[in-house]
Backbone as a ProteinNet text record, in pm:
[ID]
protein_1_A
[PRIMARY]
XXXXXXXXXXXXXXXXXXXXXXXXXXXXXXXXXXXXXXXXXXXXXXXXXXXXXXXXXXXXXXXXXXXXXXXXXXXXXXXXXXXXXXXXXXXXXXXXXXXXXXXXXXXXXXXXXXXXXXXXXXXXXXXXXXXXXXXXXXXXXXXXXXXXXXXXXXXXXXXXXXXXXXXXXXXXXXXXXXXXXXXXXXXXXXXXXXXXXXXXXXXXXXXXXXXXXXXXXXXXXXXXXXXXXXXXXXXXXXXXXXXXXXXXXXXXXXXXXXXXXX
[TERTIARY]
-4005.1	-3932.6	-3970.2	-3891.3	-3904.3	-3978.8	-4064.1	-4181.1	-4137.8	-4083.8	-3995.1	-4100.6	-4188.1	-4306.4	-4336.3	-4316.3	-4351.7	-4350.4	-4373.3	-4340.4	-4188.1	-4171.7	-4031.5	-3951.4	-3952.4	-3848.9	-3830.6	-3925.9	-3930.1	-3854.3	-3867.5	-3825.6	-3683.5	-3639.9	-3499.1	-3423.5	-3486.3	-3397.9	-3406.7	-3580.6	-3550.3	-3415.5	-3390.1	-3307.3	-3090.3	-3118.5	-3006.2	-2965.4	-2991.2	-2959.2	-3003.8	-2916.5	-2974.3	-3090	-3179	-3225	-3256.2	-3142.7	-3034.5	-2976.7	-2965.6	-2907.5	-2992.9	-3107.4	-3238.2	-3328.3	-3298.3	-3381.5	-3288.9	-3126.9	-3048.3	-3063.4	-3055.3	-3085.8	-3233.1	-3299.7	-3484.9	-3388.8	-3398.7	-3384.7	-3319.4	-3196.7	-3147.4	-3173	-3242.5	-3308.6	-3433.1	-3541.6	-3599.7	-3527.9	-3397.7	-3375.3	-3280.3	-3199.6	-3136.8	-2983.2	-2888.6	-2768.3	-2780.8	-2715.3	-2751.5	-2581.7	-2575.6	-2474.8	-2509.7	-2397.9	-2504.8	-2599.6	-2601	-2721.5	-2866	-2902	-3011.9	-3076	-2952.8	-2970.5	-2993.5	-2948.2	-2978.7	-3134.8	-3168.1	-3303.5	-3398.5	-3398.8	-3493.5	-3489.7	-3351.1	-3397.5	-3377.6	-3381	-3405.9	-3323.5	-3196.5	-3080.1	-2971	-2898.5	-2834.6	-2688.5	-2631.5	-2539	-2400.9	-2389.2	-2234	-2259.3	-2358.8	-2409.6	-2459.7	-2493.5	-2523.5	-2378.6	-2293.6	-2142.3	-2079.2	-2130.6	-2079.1	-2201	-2296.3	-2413.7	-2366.9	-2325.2	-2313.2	-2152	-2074.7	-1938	-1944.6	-2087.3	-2161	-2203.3	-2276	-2367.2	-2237.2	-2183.1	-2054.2	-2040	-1934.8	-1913.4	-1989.4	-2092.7	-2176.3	-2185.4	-2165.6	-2205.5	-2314.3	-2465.9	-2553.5	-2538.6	-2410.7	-2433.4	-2293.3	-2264.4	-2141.9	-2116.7	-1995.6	-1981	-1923.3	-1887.2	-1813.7	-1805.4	-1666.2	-1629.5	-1576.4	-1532.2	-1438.2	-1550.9	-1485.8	-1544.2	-1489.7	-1579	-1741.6	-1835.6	-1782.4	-1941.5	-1958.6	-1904	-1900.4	-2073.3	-2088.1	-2244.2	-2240.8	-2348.3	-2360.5	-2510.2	-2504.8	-2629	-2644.7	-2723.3	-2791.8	-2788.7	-2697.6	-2664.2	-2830.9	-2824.4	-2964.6	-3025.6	-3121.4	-3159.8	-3126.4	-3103.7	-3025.9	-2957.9	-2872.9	-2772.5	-2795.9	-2949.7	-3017.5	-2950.5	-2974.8	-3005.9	-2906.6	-2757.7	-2649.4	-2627.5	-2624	-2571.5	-2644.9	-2770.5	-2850.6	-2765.7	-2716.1	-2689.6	-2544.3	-2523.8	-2349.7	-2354.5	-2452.4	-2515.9	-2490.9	-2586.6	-2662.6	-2527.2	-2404.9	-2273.7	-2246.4	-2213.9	-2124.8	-2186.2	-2286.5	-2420.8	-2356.7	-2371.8	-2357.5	-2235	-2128.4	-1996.7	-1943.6	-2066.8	-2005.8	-2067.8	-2210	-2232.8	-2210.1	-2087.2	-2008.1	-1893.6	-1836.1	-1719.1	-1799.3	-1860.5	-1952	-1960.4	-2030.6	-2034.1	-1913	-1800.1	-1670.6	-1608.2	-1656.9	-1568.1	-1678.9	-1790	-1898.6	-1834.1	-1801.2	-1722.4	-1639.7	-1506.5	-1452.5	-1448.9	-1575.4	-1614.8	-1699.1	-1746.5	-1837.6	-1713.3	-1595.6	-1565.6	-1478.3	-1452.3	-1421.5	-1489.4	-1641.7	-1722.7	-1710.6	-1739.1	-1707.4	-1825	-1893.2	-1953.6	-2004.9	-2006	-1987.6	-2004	-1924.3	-1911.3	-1942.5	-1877.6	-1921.2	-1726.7	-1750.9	-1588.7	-1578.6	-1416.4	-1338.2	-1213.6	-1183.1	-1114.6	-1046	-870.6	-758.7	-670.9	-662.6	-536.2	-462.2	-347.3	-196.8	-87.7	-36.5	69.6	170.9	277.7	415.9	482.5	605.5	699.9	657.1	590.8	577.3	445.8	342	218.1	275.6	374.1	359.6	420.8	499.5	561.4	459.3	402.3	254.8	171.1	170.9	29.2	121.5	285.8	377.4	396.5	355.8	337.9	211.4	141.1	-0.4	-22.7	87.6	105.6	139.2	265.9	252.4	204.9	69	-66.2	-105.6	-77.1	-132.9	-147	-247.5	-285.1	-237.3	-201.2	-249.1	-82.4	-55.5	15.4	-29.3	68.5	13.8	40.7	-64.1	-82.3	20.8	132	143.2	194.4	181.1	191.3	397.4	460.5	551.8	645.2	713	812.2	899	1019.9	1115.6	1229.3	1237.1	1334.3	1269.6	1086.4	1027.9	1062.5	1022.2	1038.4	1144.2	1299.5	1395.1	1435.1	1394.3	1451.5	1378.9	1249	1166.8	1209.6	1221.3	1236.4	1388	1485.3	1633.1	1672.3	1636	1665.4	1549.3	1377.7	1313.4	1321.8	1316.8	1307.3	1384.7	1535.9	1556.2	1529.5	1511.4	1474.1	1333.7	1230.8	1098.2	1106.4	1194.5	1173.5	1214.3	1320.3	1382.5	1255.6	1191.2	1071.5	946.4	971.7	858.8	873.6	959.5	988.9	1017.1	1055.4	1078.9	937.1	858.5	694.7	621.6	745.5	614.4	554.8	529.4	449.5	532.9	452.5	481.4	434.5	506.4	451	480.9	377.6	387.3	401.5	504.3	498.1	529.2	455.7	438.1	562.5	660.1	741.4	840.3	809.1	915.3	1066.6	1069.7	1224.5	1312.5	1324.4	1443.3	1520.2	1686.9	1831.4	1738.4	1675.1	1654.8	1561.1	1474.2	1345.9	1413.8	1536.5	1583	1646.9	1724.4	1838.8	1733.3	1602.9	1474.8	1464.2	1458.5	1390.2	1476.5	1610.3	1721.7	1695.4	1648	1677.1	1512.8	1464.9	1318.7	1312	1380	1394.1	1417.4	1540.6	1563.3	1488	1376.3	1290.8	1175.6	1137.2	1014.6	923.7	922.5	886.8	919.8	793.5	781.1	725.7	827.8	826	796.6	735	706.7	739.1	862.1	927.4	852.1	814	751.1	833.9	808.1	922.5	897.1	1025.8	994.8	909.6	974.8	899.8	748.2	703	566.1	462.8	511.9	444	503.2	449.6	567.6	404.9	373	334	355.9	270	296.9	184.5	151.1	205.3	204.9	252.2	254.5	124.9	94.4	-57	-28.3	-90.8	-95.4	-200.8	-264.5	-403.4	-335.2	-454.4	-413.8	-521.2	-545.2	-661	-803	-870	-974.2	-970	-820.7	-715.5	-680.4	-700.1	-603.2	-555.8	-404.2	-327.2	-265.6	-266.2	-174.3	-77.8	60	159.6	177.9	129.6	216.2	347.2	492.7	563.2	597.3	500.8	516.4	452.4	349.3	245.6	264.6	345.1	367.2	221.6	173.8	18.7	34.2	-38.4	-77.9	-197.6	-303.4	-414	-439.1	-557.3	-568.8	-715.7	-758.5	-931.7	-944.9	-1006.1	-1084.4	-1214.9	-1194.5	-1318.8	-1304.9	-1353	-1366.3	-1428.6	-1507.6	-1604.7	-1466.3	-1421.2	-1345.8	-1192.2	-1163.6	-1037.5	-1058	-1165.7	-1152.2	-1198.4	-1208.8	-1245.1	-1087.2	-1018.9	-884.1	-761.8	-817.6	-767.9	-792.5	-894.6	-903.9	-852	-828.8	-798.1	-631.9	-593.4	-483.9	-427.3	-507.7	-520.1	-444.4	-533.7	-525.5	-380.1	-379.4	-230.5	-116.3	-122.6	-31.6	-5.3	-120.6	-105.7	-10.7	-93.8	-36	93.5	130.3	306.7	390.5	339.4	423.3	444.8	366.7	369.9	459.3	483.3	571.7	697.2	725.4	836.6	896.3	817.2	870.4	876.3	822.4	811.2	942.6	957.5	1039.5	1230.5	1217.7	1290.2	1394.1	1277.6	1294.6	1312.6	1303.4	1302	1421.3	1487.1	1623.5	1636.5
3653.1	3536.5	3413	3304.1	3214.3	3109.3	3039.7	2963.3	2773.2	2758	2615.4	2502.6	2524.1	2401.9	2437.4	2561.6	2592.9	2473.3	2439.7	2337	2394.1	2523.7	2540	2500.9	2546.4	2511.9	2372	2252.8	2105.3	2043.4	2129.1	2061.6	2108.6	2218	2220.6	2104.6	2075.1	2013.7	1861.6	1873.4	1698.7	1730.8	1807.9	1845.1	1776.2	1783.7	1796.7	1906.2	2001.2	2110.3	2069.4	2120.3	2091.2	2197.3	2199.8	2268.6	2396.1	2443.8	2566.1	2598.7	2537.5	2604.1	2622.6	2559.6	2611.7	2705.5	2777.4	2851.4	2981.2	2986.5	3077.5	3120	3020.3	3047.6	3127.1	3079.3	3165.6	3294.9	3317.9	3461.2	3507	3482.7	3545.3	3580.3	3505.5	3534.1	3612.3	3621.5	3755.4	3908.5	3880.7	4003.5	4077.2	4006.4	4032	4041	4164.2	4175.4	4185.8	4148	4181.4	4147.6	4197	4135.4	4069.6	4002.7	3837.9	3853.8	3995.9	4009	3993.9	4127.3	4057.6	3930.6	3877.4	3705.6	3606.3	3671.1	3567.6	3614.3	3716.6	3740.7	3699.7	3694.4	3623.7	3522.2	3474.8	3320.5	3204.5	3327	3287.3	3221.5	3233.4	3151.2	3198	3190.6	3259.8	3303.2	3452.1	3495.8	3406.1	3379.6	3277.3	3141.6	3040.2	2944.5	2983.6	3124.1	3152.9	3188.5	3243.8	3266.2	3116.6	3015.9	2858.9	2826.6	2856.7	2816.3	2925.6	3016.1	3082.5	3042.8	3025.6	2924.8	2862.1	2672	2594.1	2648.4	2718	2781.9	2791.9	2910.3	2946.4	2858.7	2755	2612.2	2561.9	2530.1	2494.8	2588.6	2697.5	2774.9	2840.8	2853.1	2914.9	3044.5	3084	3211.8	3278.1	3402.2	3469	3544.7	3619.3	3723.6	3850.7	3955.8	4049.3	4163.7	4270.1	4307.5	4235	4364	4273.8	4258.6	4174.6	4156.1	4374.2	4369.7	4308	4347	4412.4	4476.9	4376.5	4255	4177.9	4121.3	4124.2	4120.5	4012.9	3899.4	3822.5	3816.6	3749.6	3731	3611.4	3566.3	3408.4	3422.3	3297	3323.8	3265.4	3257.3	3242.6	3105.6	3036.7	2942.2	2848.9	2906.5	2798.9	2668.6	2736.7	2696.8	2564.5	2567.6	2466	2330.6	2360.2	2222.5	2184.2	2234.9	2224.8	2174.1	2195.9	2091.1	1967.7	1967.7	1809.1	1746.1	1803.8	1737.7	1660.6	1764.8	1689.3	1565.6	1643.5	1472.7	1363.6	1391.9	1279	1185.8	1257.7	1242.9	1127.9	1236.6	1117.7	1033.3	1066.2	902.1	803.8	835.8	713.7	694.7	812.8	727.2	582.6	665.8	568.9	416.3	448	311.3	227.9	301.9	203.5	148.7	237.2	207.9	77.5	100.7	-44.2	-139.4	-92.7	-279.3	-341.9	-252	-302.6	-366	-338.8	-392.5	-498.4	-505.1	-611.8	-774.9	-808.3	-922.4	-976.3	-873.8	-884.8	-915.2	-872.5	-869.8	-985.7	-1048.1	-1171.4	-1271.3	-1285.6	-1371.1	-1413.6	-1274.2	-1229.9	-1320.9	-1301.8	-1331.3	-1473.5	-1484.6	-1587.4	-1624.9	-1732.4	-1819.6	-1904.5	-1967.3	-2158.9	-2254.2	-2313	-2441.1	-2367.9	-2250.4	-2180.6	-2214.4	-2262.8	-2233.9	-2106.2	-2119.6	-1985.3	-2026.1	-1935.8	-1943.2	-1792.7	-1829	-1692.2	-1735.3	-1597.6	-1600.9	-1510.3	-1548.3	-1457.3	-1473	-1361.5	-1345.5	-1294.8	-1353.1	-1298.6	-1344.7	-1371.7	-1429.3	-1437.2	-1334	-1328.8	-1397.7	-1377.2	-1508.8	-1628.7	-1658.5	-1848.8	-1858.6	-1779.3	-1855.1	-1797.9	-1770	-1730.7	-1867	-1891.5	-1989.4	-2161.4	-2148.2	-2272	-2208.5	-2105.8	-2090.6	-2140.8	-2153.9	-2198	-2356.7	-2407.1	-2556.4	-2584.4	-2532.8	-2500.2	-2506.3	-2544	-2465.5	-2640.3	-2718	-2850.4	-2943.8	-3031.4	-3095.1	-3232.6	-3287.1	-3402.7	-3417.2	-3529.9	-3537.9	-3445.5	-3384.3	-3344.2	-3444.4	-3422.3	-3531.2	-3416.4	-3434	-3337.6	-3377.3	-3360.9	-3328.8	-3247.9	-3279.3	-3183.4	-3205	-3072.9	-3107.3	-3017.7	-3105.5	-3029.5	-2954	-2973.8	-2889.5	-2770	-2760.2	-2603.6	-2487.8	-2561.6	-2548.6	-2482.3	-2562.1	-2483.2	-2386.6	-2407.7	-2252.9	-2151.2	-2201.8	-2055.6	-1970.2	-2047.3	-2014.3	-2114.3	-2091.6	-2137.8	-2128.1	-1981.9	-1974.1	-2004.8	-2060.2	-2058.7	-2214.7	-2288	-2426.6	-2503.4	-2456.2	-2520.2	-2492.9	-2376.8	-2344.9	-2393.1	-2417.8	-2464.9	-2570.5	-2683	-2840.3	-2777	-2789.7	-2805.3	-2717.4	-2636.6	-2565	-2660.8	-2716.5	-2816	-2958.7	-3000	-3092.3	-3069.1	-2934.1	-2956.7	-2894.5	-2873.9	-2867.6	-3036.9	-3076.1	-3269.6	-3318.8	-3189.5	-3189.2	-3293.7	-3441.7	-3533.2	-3503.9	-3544.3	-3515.7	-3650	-3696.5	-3738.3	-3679.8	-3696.7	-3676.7	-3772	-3688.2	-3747.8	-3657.7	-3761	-3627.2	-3697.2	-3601.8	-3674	-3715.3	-3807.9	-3880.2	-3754.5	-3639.3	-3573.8	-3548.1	-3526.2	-3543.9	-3436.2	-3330.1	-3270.2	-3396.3	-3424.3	-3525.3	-3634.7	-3669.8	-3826.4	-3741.7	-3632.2	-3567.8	-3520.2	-3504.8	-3477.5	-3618.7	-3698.3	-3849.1	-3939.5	-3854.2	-3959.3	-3859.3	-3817.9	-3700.5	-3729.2	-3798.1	-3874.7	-3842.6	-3942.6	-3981.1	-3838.2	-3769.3	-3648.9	-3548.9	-3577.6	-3421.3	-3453.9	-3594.9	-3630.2	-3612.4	-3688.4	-3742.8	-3879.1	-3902.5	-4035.1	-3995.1	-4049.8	-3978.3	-4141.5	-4069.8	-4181.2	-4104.3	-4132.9	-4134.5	-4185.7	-4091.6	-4132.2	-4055.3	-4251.7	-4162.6	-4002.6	-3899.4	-3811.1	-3789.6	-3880	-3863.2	-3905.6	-3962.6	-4029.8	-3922.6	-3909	-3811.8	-3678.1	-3612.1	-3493.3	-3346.3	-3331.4	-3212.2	-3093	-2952.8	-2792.4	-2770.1	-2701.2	-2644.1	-2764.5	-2755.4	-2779.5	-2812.8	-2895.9	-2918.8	-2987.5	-2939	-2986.4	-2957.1	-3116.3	-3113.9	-3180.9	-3060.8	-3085.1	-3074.8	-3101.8	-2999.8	-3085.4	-2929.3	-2903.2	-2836.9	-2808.6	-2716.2	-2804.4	-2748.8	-2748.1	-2636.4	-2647.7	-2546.7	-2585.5	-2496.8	-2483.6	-2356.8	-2423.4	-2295.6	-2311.9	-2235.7	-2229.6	-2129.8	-2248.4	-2131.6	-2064.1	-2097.2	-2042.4	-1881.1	-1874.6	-1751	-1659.8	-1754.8	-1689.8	-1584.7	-1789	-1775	-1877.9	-1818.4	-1883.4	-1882.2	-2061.7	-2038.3	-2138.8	-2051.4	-2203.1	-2204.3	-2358.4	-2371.8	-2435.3	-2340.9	-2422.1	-2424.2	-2599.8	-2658.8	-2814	-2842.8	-2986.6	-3082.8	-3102.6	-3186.2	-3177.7	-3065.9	-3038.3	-3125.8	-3103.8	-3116.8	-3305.8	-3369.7	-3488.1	-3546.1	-3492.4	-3560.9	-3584.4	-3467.4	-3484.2	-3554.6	-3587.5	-3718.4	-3774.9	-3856.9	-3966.9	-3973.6	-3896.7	-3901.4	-3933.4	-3836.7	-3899	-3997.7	-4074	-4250.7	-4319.1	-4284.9	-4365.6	-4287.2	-4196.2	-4151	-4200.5	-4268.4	-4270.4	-4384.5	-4491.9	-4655.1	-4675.5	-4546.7	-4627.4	-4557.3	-4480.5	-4404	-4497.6	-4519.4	-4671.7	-4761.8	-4779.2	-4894.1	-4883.1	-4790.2	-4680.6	-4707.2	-4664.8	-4648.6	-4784.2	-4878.3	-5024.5	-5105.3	-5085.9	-5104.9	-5063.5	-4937.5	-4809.5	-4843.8	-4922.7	-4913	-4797.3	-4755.2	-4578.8	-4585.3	-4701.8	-4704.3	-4687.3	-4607.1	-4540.4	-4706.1
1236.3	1287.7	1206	1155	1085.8	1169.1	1075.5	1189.7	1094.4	1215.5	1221.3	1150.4	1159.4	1106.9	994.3	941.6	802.6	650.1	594.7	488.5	408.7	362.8	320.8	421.4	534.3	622.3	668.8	660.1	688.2	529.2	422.5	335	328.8	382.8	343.8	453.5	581	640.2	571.7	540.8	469.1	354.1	241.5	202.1	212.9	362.8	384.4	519.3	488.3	610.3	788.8	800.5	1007.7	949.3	1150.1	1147.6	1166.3	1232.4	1266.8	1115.1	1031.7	944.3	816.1	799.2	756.1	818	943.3	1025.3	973.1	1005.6	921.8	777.9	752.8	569.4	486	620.9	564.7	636.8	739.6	803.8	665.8	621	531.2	424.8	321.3	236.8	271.5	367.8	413.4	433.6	497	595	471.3	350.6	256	377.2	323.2	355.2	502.8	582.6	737.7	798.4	919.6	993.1	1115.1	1182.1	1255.2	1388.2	1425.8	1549.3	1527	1369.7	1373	1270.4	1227.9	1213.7	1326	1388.8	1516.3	1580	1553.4	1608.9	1564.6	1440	1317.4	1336.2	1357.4	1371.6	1495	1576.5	1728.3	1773.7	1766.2	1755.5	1814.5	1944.7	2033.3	1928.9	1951.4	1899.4	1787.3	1931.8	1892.5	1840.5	1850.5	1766.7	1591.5	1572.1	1437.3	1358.8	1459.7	1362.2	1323.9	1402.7	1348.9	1236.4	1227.2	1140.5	1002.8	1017.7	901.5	836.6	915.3	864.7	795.4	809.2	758.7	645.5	615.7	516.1	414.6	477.3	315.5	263.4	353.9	334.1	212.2	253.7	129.7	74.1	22.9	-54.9	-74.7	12.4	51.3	81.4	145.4	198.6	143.4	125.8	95.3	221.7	254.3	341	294.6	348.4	293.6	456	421.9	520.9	635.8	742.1	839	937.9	1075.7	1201.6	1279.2	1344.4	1411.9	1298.8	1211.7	1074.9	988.6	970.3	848.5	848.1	715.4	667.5	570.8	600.3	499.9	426	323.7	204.5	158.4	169.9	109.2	-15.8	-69.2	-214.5	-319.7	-396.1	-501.1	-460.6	-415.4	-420.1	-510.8	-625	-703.6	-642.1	-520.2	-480.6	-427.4	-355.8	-289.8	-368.7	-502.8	-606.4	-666.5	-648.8	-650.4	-583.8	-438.3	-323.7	-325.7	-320.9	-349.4	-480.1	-600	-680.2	-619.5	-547.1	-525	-430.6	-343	-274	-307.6	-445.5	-479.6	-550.9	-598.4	-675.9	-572.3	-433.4	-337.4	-312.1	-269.1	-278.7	-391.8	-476.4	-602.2	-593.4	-562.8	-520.3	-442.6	-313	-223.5	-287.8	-327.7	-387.6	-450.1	-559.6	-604.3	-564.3	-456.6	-374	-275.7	-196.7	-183	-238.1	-322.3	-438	-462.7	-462.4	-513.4	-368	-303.7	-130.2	-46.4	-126.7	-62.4	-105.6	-212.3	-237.7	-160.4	-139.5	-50	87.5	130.3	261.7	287.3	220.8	190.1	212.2	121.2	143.4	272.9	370.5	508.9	585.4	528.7	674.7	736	880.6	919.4	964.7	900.7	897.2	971.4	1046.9	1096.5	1034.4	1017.6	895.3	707.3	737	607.4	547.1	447.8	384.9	378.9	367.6	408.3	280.1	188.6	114.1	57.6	122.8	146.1	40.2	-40.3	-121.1	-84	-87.6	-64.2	-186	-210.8	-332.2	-303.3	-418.8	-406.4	-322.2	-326.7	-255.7	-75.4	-34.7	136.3	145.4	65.9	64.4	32.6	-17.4	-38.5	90.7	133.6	268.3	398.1	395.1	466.9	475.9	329.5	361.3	428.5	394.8	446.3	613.8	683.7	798.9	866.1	809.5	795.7	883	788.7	779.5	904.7	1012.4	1084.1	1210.7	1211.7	1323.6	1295.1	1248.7	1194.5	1344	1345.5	1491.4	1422.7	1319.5	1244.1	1138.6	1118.3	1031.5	871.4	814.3	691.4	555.7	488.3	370.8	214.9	170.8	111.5	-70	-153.9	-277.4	-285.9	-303.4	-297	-394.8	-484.6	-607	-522.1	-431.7	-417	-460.6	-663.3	-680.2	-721.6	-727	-770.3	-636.1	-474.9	-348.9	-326.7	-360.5	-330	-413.2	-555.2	-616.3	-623.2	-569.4	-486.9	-389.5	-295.9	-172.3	-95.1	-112.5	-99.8	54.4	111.2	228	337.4	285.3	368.1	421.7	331.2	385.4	485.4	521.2	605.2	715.3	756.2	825.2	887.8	770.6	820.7	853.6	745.8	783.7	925	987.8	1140.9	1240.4	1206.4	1276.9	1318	1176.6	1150.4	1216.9	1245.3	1323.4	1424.3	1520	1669.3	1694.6	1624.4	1700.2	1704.1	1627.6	1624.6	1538.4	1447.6	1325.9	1196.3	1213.5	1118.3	955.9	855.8	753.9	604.8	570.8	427.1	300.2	253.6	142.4	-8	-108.3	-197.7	-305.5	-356.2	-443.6	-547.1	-674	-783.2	-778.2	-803.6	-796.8	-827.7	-861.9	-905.3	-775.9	-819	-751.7	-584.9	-582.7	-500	-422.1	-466.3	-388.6	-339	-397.5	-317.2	-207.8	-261.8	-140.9	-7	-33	76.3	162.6	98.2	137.4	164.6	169.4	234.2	383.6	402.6	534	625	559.1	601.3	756.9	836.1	974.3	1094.4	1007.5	1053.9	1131.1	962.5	967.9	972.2	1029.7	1056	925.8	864.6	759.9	687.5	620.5	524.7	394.3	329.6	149.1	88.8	-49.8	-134.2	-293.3	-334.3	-483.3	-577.3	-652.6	-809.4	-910.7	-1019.7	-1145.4	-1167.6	-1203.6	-1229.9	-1388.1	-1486	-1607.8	-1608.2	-1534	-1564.8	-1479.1	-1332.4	-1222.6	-1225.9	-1251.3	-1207.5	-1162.7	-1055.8	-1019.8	-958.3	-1007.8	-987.3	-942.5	-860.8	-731.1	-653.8	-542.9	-407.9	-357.8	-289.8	-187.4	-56.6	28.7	153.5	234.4	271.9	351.9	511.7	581.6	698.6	794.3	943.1	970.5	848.7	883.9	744.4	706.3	637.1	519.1	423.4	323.4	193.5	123.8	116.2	84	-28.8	-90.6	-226.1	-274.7	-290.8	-304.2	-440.3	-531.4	-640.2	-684.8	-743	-760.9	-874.3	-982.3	-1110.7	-1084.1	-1039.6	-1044.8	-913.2	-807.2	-703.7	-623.4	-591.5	-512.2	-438.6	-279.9	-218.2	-207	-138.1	-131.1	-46.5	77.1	146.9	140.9	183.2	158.9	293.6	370	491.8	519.6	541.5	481.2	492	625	671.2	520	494.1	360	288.5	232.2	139.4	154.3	313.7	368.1	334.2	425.9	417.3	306.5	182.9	3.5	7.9	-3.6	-45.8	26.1	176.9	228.9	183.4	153.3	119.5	-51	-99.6	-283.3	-234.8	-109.1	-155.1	-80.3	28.8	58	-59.8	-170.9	-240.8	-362.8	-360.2	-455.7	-382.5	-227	-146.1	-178.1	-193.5	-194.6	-388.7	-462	-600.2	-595.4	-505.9	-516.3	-434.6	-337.4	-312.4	-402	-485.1	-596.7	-665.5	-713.7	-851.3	-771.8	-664.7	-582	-593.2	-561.6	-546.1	-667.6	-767.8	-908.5	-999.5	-959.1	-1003.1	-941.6	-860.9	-760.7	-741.6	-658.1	-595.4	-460.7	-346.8	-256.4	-218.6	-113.5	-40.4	80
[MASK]
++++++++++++++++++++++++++++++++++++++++++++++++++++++++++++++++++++++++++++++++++++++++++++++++++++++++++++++++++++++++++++++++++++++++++++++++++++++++++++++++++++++++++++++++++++++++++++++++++++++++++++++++++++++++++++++++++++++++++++++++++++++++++++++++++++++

């Protein structure tokens, strides 16, 4: 009978193996070819639990069988075999470890924090209008950056829809946006859609992507690369208020200078 404390038998389970299936595996290699009664005696192991332990074994490749049921007889294949399966182990081991390392980044930048920035990118046509759903969720007037003729030939059918969304939630908005035929045709519609625009020459000002701080968000749609990205992040959120305090005061200027005013 196989004696469970033995040092071979503690090392196959450190190994890898249960301990039922290192108690099988000595019997077998003692008893040579056998069929599963007196495997189970050897290794003290009730009938019908050793026909699932010797299943296991094949499985791994430890054990072979041959013949039918009820005579079928199996044999513990060469110890070799031991150091084969540790090697394959050791394979998926290092698999998974690199499948890990590659999804720990990711997951880092998941985690949620408290007062930890949080920074989401979204792509392709259904992320930019993702992160303009975003906008949305806003408690606060939004401070925004906007070139409305990149806007509409992005996205043609989303915007009207949003301005009118965007205004029967309440949600006021500034914007900042180049004089072109689309930006005046925006900023004559001011009152409408709840908004206050400020016209800058198109030749002198002209910006890509999109920005809008809100909250302690800043979002940016770009529609060249077809990315969205938002940064939340109070410190962050209120720098870029205040930067654009002041882009607001010199776009009024331009506007009235420019005479851009509607």
């Amino acid at each position: 009978m196989i004696k469970i404390d033995s040092p071979i038998y503690r090392s196959l389970v450190g190994l890898g193996l249960s301990e039922k299936e290192a108690g099988v595996y000595l019997a077998l290699l003692e008893l040579g070819k056998r069929t599963v009664s007196p495997i189970a005696r050897s290794s003290n192991i009730n009938r019908t639990t050793v026909y699932d332990i010797l299943s296991s074994l094949t499985a791994k490749g430890l054990v072979s069988v041959s013949g039918k049921e009820p005579l079928q007889e199996y044999v513990a294949e060469s110890p070799d075999k031991i150091l084969d399966l540790v090697k394959l182990e050791i394979e998926k081991k290092q698999k998974d470890l690199k499948q890990a390392e590659g999804v720990i980044p990711e997951l880092k930048s998941m985690h949620n924090v408290a007062d930890r920035p949080k920074v989401r990118f979204y792509e392709g046509t259904a992320g930019v209008e993702e992160v303009y759903e975003d906008t949305l969720t806003s408690h606060e007037t939004i401070r925004a950056y906007a070139n409305v003729n990149e806007m509409h030939a992005a996205l043609p059918d989303y915007f009207p829809k949003y301005y009118k969304r965007r205004t029967n939630k309440g949600i006021h908005i500034r914007a900042i946006i180049p004089s072109n035929e689309a930006g005046k045709e925006r900023a004559d519609k001011d009152k409408e859609e709840a908004r206050e625009s400020a016209l800058v020459p198109e030749n002198k000002v002209y910006f890509s992507p999109e920005i809008n701080i809100y909250d302690n968000k800043v979002m940016i749609a770009s529609w060249k690369e077809k990315l969205g990205i938002i940064i939340e992040s109070k410190e962050i959120a209120e720098a870029m208020k205040t930067i654009y305090e002041l882009a607001w005061k010199e776009s009024k200027r331009l506007e009235k200078e420019n005479n851009l005013v509607l």
